[in-house]
N, C-alpha and C positions, 0 to 999 in steps of 0.2 A: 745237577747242582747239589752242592751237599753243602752243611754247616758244621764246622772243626768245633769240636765241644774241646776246649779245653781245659786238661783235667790235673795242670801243674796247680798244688797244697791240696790234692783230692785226697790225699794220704792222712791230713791234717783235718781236715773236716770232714772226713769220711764217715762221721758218727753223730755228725750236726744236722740240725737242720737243709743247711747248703748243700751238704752232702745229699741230702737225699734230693734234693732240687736237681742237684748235677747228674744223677739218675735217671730220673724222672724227663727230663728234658731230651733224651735222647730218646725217652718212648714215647713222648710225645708226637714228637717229631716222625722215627717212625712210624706211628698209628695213622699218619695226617700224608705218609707219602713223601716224606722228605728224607735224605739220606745224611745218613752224619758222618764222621769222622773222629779218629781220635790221633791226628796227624794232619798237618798239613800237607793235601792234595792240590792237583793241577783243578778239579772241578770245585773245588772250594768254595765259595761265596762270600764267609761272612765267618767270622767266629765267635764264639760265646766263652766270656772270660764271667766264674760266677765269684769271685775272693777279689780281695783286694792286698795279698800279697805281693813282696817288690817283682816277683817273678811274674806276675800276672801284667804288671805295664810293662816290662819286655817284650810278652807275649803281644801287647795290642800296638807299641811300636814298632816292633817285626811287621804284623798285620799292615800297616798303613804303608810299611817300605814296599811289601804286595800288593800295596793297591786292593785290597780288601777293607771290606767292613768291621767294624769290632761292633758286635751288642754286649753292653755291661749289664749283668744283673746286678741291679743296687739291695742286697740282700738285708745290709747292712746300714743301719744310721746311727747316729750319735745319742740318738734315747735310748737305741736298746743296747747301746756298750753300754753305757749306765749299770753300775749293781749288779753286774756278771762276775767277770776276773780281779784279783789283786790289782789295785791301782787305776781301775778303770774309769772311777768316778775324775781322779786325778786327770789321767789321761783324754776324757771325753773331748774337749777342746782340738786338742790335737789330732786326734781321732776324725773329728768332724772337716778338717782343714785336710787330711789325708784323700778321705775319700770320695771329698767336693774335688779333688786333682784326678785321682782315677778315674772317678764315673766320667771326668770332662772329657776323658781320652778316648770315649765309645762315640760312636757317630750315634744310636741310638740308646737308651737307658732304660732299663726294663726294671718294672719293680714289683710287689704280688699286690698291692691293695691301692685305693683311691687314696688312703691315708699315708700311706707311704711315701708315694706319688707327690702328695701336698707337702711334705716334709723336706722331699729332695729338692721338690723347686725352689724352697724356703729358702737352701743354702745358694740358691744363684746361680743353680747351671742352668748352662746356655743349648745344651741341647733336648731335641724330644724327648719326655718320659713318658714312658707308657705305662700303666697298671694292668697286669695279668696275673692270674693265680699260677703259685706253683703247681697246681692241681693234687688229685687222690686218684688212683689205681679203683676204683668202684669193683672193677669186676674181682680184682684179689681183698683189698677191704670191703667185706660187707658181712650181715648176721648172719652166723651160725650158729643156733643153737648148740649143737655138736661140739663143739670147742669147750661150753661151757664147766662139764665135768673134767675134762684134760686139763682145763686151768684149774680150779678149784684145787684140783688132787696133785698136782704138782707143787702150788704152795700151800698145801696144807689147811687150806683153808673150812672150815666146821659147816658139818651138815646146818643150813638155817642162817649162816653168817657172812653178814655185806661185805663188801668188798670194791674197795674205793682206789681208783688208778691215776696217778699222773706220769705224764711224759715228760725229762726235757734234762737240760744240764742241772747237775747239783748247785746254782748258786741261787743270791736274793730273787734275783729278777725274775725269774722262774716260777716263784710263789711257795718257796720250798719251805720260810718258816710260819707260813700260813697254812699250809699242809700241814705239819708237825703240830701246830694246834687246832685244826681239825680233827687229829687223831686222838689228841688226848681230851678235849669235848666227846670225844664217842669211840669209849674204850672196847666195846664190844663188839665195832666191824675192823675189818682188817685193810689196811692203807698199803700200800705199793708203790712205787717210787720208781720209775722204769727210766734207766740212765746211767752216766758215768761221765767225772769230771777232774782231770789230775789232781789230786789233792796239793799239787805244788799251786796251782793257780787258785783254790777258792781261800778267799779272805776268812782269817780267824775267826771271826761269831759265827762264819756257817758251819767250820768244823766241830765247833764248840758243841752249835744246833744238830747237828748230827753226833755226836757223841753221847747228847743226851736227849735224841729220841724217844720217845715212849714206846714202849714191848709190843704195840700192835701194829707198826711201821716194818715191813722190809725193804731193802734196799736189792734189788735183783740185778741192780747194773744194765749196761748194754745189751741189749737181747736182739736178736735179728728181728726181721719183720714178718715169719712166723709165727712168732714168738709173740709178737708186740698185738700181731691180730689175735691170736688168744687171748692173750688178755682183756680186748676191748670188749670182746663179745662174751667173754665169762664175768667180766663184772658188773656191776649195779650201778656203779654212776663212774665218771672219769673228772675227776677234777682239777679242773686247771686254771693257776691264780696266777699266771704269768702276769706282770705289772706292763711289759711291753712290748709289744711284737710288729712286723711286718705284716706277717698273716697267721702264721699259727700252722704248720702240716699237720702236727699231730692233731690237732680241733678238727681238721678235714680227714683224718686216717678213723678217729671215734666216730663222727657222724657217721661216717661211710658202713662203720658196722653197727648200729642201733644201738650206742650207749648214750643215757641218759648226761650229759655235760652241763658241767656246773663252772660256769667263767668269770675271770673279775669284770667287772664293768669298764671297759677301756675304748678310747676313741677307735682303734684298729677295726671293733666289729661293727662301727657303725654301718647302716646300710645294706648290710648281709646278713647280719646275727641278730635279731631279734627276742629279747627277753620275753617269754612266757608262749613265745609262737616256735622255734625251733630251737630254742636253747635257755639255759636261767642264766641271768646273771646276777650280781653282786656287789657292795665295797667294800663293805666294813664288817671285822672278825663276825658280827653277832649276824649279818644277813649271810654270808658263806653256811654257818651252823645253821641255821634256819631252814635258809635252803636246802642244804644237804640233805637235813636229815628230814626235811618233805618229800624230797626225793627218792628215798632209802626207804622211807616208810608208804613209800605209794600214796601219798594224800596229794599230791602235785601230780597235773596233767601229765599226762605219757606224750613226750613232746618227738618224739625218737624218728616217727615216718617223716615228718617236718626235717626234720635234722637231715637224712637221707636224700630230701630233696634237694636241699645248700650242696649238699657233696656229688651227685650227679649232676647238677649243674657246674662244678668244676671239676670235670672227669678230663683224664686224660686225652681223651678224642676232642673234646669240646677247649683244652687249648691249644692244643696243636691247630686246631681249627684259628683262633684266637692267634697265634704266631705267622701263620700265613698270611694272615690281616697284616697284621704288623710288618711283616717282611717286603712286602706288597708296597706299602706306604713311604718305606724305605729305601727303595729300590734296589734289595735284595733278591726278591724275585720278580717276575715280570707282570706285571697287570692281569689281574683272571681274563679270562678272554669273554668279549660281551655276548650278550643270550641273544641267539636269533630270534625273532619276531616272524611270527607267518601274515 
């Protein structure tokens, strides 16, 4: 038995978060014994459509013409279009009527968090959701010391001087003009911004906000995930003021290598994320600065081994673990077989 990942608009999100979901799902899967596909086979099962592009409901009405399963990743809701792209706020409505049609079209609905989960059901589908993490790669994210001079020395960073990282697209939602006044509250450590966002889609005040960055802001763009793990483990804290999320991979890619994370306070971590036990959190401009720079200056507990727990416990073996559940309940694959009694 194998599951068809399909990977039509993988070209288009290939730099997103989904992207990296649609990745990650294959090694899941793998890791757990399951065979995948990036084509429709005769052993096929079930397919995994993660977008809600027009080509992806093709894709799951094909599917149902075979007499197969569709699992939709609902990656996406209508809060976190919100305060992304040009016209999104406008569009959110519609947005939300879109993908309440799509997700209806999986036999089952897969989403990463309990909060998400609550969201989807909100709009009225009629079928099972499930909550599963997109998970983190633990054995490739995790601390290395070692890294920590190849990042430094790569941007330039001064013998003595903090260095503070976020992940994610260039727009509001993301926490991007919270960052940018993070920086300029603490002109002395060095801020990072790890990403890349067409400038045709971000709304004027963010171009604005990025044009008038302050001098201790870089902008490094897209960087593989080489790249991205250096950075978590060469820096001093990772800060991330996303206003709304599903689940957050890059939150699960920092834990996973011991940096200190500093998050907004948002419904998404209830139940996992724990202010002052595995993570700080935050809401307003003066508790972010505060935080931080308790953080930076070492007077706030070293929450990091904490953090690493949250991320091993969604490691990539333990959802694949987690999908066969699922798959099992769905009758995608077959009943585990029952444990002999002596």
């Amino acid at each position: 038995m194998r599951i068809y990942i399909y990977s039509g608009g993988e070209k288009l999100v290939g730099k997103s978060g989904v992207g990296q979901a649609i990745r990650q799902q294959r090694e899941c899967l793998r890791r757990a014994g399951v065979g995948t596909s990036d084509h429709w086979s005769a052993d096929a099962a079930a397919v995994h459509i993660n977008t809600v592009l027009p080509d992806a409901v093709l894709a799951a009405v094909h599917a149902k013409l075979r007499g197969r399963k569709v699992v939709w990743y609902g990656h996406s809701t209508m809060e976190d279009f919100r305060c992304s792209f040009r016209g999104s706020n406008a569009l959110a409505p519609l947005f939300r009527r879109w993908i309440t049609f799509c997700y209806g079209l999986g036999d089952v609905v897969l989403t990463p968090t309990e909060y998400s989960r609550r969201l989807l059901e909100s709009y009225g589908l009629k079928k099972p959701v499930y909550s599963i993490s997109n998970g983190v790669d633990t054995s490739f994210f995790r601390p290395d010391p070692s890294l920590r001079p190849v990042f430094r020395k790569r941007y330039g960073i001064q013998e003595g001087q903090k260095a503070v990282v976020s992940v994610g697209h260039m727009i509001a939602r993301k926490g991007l003009p919270e960052f940018l006044d993070l920086a300029r509250k603490l002109p002395d450590a060095r801020f990072l911004w790890f990403g890349w966002t067409d400038p045709r889609l971000v709304p004027q005040e963010i171009r604005e906000a990025l044009d008038n960055a302050p001098s201790n802001v870089s902008f490094p763009g897209y960087v593989d995930r080489e790249r991205l793990r250096e950075a978590y483990c060469g820096a001093d804290a990772f800060a991330f003021l996303s206003r709304e999320e599903t689940e957050g991979i890059v939150v699960l890619e920092a834990l996973a290598c011991g940096v200190p994370a500093l998050l907004r306070d948002i419904p998404v971590y209830d139940g996992w994320l724990s202010h002052g036990r595995n993570v700080y959190k935050a809401r307003s401009a003066e508790d972010f600065y505060q935080t931080l720079s308790g953080i930076l200056d070492c007077t706030l507990p070293d929450l990091t081994e904490a953090g690493r727990a949250v991320a091993e416990a969604r490691s990539l073996e333990r959802v694949g673990e987690r999908l066969q559940d699922i798959y099992r309940q769905a009758s995608i694959l077959p009943a585990a077989p029952a444990l002999i009694r002596n």
